[in-house]
C-alpha positions as CSV (number, residue, x, y, z in Angstrom):
1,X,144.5,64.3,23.2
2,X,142.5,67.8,25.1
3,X,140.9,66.7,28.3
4,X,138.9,69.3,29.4
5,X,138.4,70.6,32.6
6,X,135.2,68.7,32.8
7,X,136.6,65.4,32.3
8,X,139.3,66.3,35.3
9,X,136.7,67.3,37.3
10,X,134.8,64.6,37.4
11,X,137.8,61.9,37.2
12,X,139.0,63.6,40.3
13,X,135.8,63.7,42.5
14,X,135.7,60.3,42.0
15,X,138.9,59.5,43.0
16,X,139.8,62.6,45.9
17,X,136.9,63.1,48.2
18,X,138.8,66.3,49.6
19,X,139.0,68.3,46.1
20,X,136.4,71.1,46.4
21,X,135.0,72.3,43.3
22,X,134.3,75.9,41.8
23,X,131.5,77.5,40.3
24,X,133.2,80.5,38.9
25,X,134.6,79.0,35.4
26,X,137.4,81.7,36.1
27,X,138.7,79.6,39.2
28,X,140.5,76.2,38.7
29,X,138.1,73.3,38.1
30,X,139.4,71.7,41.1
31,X,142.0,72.4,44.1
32,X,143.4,70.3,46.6
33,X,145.0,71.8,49.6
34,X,146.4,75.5,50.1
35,X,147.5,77.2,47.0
36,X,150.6,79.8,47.1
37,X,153.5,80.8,46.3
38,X,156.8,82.1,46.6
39,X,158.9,85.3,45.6
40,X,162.4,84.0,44.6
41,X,165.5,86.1,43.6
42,X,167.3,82.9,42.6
43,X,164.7,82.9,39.7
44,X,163.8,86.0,39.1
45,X,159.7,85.4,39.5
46,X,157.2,84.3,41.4
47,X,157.0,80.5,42.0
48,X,152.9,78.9,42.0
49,X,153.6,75.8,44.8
50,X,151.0,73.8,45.7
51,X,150.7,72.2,49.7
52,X,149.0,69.4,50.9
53,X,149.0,68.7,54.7
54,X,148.5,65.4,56.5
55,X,145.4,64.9,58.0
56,X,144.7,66.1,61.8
57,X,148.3,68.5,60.7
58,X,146.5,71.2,62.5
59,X,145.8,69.0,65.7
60,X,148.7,67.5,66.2
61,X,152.3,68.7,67.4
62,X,154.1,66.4,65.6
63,X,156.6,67.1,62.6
64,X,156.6,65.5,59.2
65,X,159.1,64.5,56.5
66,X,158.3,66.4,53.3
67,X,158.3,65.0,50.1
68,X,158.9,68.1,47.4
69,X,157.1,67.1,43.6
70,X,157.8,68.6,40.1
71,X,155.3,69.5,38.1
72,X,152.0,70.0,40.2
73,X,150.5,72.4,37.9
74,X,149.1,68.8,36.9
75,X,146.5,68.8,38.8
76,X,145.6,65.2,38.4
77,X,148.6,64.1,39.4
78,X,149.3,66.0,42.4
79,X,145.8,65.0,43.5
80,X,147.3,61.5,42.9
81,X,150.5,61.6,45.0
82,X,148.1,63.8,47.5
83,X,145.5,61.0,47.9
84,X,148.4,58.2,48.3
85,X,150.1,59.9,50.8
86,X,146.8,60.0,52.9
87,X,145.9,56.6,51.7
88,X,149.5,55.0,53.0
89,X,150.0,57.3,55.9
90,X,150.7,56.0,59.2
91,X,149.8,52.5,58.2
92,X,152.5,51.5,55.6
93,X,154.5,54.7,55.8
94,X,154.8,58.2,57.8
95,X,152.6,60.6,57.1
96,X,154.3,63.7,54.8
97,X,153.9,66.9,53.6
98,X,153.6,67.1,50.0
99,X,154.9,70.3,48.4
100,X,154.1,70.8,44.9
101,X,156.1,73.2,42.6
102,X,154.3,74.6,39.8
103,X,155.5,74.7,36.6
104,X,153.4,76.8,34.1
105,X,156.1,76.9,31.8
106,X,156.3,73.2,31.0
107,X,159.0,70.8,32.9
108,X,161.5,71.0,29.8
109,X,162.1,74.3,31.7
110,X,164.2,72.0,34.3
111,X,166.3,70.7,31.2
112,X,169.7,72.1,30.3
113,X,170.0,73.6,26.4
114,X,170.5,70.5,23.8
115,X,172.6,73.0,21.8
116,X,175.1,74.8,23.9
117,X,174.6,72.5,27.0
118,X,173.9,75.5,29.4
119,X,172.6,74.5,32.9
120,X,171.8,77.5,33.9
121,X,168.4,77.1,34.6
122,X,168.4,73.7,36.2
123,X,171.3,75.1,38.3
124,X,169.4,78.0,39.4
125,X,166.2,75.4,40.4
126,X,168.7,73.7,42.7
127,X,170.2,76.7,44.5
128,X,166.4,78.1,44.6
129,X,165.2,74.7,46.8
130,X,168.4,75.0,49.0
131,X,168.7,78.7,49.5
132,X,164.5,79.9,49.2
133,X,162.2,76.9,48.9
134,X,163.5,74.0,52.0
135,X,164.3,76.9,54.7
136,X,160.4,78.6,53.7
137,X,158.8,75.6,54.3
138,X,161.0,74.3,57.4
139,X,160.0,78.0,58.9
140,X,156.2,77.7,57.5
141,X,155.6,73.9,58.4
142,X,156.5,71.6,61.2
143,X,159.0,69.6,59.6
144,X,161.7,66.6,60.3
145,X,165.1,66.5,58.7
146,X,164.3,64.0,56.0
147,X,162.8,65.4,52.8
148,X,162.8,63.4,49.0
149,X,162.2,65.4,45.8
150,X,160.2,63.5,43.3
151,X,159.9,64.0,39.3
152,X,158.7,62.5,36.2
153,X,159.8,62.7,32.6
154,X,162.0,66.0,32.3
155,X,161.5,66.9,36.0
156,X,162.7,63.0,36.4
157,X,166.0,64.0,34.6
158,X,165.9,66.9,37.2
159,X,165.5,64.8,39.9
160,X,169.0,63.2,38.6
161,X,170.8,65.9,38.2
162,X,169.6,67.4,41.5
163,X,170.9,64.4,43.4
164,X,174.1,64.2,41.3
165,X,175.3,67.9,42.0
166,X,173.4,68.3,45.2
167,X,173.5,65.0,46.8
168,X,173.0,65.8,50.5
169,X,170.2,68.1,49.4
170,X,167.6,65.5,49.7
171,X,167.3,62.2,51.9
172,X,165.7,60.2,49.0
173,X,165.2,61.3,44.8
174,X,162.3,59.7,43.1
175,X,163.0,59.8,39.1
176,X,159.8,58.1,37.2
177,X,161.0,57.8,33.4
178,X,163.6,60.3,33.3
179,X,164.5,61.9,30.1
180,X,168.0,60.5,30.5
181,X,168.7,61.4,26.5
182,X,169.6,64.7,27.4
183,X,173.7,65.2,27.7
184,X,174.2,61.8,29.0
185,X,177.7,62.4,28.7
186,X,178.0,65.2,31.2
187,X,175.5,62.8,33.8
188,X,178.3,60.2,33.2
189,X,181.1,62.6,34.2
190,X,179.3,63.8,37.3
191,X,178.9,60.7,38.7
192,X,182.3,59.6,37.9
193,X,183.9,63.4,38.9
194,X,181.3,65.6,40.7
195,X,179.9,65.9,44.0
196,X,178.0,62.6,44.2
197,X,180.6,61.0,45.5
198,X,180.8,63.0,48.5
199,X,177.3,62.1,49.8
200,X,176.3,61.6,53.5
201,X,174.1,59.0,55.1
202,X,170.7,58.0,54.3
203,X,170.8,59.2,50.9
204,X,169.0,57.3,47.9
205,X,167.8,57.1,44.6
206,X,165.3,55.5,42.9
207,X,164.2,55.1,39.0
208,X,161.3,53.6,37.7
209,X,160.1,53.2,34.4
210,X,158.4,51.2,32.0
211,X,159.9,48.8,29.2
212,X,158.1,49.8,26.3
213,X,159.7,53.6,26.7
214,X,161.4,53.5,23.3
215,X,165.1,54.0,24.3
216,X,164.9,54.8,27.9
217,X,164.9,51.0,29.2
218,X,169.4,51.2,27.0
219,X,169.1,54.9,28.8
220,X,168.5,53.6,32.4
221,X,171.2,50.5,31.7
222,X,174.0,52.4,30.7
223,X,173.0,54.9,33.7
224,X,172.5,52.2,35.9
225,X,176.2,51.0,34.8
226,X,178.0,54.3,35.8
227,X,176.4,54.2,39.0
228,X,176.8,50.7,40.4
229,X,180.7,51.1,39.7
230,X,181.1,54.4,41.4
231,X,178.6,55.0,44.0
232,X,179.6,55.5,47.2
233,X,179.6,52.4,49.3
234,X,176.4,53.5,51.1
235,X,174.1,54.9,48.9
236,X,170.8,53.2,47.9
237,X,170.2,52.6,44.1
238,X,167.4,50.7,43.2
239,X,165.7,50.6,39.5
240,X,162.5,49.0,38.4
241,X,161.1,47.9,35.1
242,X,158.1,47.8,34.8
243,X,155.8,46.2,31.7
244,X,153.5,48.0,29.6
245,X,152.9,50.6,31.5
246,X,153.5,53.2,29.4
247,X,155.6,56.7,30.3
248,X,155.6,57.3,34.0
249,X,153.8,54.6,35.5
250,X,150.7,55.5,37.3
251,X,151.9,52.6,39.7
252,X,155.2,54.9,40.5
253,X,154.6,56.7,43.3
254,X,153.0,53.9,45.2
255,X,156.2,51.5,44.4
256,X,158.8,54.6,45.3
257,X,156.9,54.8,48.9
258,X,157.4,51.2,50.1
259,X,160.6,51.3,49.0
260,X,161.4,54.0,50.9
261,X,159.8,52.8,54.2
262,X,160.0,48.6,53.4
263,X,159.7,47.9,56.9
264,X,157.2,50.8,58.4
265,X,154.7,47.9,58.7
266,X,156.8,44.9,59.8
267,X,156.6,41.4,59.0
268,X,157.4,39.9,62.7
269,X,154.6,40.0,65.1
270,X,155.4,43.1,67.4
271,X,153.4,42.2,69.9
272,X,154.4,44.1,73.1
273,X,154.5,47.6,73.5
274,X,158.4,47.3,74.2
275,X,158.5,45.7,70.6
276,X,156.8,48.3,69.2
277,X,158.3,51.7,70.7
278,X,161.9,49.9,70.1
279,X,160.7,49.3,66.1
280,X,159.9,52.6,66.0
281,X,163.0,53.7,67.8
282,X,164.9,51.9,64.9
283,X,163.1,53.7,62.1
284,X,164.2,57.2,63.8
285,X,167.4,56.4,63.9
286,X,168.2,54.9,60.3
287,X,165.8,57.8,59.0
288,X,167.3,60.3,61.1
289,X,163.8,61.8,62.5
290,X,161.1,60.8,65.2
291,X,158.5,57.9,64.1
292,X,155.9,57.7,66.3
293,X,154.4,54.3,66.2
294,X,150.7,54.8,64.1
295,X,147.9,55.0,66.6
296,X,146.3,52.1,64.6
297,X,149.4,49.7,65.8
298,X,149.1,50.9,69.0
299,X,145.1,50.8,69.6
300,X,145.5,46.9,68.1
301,X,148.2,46.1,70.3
302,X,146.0,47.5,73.2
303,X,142.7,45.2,72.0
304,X,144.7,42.6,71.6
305,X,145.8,42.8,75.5
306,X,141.8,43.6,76.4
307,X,140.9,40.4,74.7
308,X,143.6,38.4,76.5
309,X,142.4,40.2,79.9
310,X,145.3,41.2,80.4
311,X,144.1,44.6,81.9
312,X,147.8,45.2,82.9
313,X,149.0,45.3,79.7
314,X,146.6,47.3,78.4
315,X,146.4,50.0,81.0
316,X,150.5,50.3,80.1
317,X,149.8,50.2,76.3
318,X,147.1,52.8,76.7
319,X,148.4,55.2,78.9
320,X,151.6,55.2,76.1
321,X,149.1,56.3,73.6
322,X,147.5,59.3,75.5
323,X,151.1,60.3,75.6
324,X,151.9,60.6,72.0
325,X,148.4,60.7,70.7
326,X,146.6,63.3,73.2
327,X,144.3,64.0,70.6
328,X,143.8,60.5,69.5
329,X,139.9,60.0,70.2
330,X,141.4,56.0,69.5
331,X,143.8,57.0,73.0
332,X,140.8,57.5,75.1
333,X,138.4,55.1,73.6
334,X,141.1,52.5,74.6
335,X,141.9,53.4,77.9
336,X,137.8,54.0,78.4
337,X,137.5,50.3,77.7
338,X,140.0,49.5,80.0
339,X,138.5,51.4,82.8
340,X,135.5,49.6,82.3
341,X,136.7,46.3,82.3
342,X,138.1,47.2,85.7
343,X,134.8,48.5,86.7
344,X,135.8,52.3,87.0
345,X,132.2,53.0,85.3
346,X,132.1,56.7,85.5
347,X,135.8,57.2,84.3
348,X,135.1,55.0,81.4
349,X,132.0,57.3,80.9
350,X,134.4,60.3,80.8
351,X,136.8,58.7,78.2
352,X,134.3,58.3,75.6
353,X,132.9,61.2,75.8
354,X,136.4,63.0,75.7
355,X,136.8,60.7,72.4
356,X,133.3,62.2,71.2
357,X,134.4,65.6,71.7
358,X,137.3,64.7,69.1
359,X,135.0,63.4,66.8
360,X,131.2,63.6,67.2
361,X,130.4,61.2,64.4
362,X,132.9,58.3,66.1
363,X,130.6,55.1,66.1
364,X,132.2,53.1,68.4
365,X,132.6,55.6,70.9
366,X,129.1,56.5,70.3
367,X,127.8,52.5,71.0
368,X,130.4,51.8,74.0
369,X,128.9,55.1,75.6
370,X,125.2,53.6,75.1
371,X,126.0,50.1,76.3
372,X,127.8,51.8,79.3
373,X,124.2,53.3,79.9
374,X,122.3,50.1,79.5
């Protein structure tokens, strides 16, 4: 089936309010992001990438764990992961960095030769994200030392092989439906024999796919086999099948985040700020990067101790976010109220405003300043 460029066009500003769309026909329908690229020797040509930054990136001074897609010359689907990420971010998971690589050629590029089993190519993909790709964007972008590479379909096999002969490349692989028909044999004697073995911590991988995938669910068992009896004793394997949902599940990405982050958003009440910095605290450590608790928990937490009158509290909780979140109009509509409730009026007066300057169109900024004037 064609789907033209108007049929993307309009799917997507559906679904992505931040895609921008193009008069000139000679442009891409849509774009999401900054478009550019890199010069590789490893490669020989010049490699399309797409980037998409987390919102309030440019405000902010903190760093980001970057999550590294195949294939985002599909422009529908990299406006998919895009949109999730920002969806998710900060309230079931961190906010990332989502670099796309382009791949104009087709993702059977990333496969070796059925014939003569050459790997060549793939090979050369993995020495150009280690030697070229990771270090550009660590020296381009404010980034933390956990990164996951994701692919479907060929790129999914990719993703395998990647994390089977480069295993402390990435922190985490994402493989949706990977074409694991191609040399199976050889993916069996890597993981038996090859470098996989020699992973370090906080490593994972992840396959999902669907059950009505012709071979692939026998594919994924037989895979699944090899693994479980000679992973190392600390890496992460986790597989889901799902039903009828076709090849690559739309549903993937969304599944491969909350694994990756289960307990981001925890199930036990964290309800004083020492409970929440010491969560957080946790994360960094068994992820190996800062995790700043979201503003969101923080400004609840903070309400929470308003409501109770327990001006203390929230003073404590508040002052914590204007640390992290200096630029978090949230930070200063928080402490505002607090000042208020202590009768400091013109402070209070000052807070809100500061959070207006952040954002002029913030509502409830807007209606404590006016009540404050009543």
């Amino acid at each position: 089936m064609v789907i033209s460029y108007k049929t993307i066009l309009i799917f997507l500003l559906g679904c992505f309010g931040c895609f921008k769309a193009f008069a000139d026909k000679e442009n891409p329908a849509v774009s999401l992001g900054q478009i550019s690229s890199l010069s590789s020797k490893v490669l020989n040509k010049t490699v399309p990438l797409s980037i998409h930054l987390p919102e309030n990136y440019d405000s902010s001074n903190k760093t980001y764990p970057v999550l590294y897609m195949l294939g985002s010359h599909y422009r529908a689907r990299f406006g998919m992961l895009a949109s999730t990420l920002d969806y998710m971010g900060e309230g079931q998971i961190p906010q990332m960095i989502l670099i796309g690589i382009d791949l104009p050629e087709g993702n059977r590029i990333l496969l070796p030769t059925r014939e003569e089993l050459d790997t060549t190519i793939p090979d050369n993909y993995i020495k150009f994200f280690e030697t070229e790709l990771m270090p550009h964007v660590d020296a381009k972008y404010r980034t933390a030392s956990f990164s996951a590479l994701y692919g479907a379909s060929n790129s999914g096999f990719f993703t395998v092989y990647t994390m089977l002969n480069a295993p402390n490349l990435f922190n985490s692989y994402f493989a949706s439906s990977p074409s694991l028909s191609v040399i199976p044999e050889v993916i069996q004697k890597k993981i038996k024999l090859g470098p996989f073995k020699t992973h370090g911590e906080n490593r994972s991988l992840h396959i999902i796919y669907s059950d009505d995938e012709g071979r692939l669910p026998e594919l994924v068992s037989e895979f699944s086999s090899v693994v479980e009896e000679h992973k190392p004793k600390n890496f992460i394997y986790k597989v889901d099948e799902l039903v009828n949902q076709g090849h690559v599940p739309a549903i993937d990405f969304t599944k491969f985040l909350l694994a990756l982050y289960p307990d981001f958003n925890p199930i036990e009440n964290l309800d004083t700020l020492d409970k929440v910095t010491g969560h957080f605290d946790s994360l960094s450590k068994r992820y190996g990067h800062k995790i700043l608790p979201p503003i969101s928990t923080i400004f609840s937490l903070g309400a929470d101790a308003i409501r109770a009158k327990d001006l203390v509290a929230a003073e404590k909780i508040f002052e914590y976010s204007l640390q992290v979140y200096p630029d978090g109009k949230q930070s200063y509509v928080g402490m505002g109220v607090v000042r208020r409730d202590q009768k400091q009026l013109e402070p209070a007066r000052a807070l809100f405003k500061k959070a207006l300057v952040i954002d002029p169109d913030y509502s409830l900024a807007t209606r404590l300043l006016q009540r404050l004037d009543e």
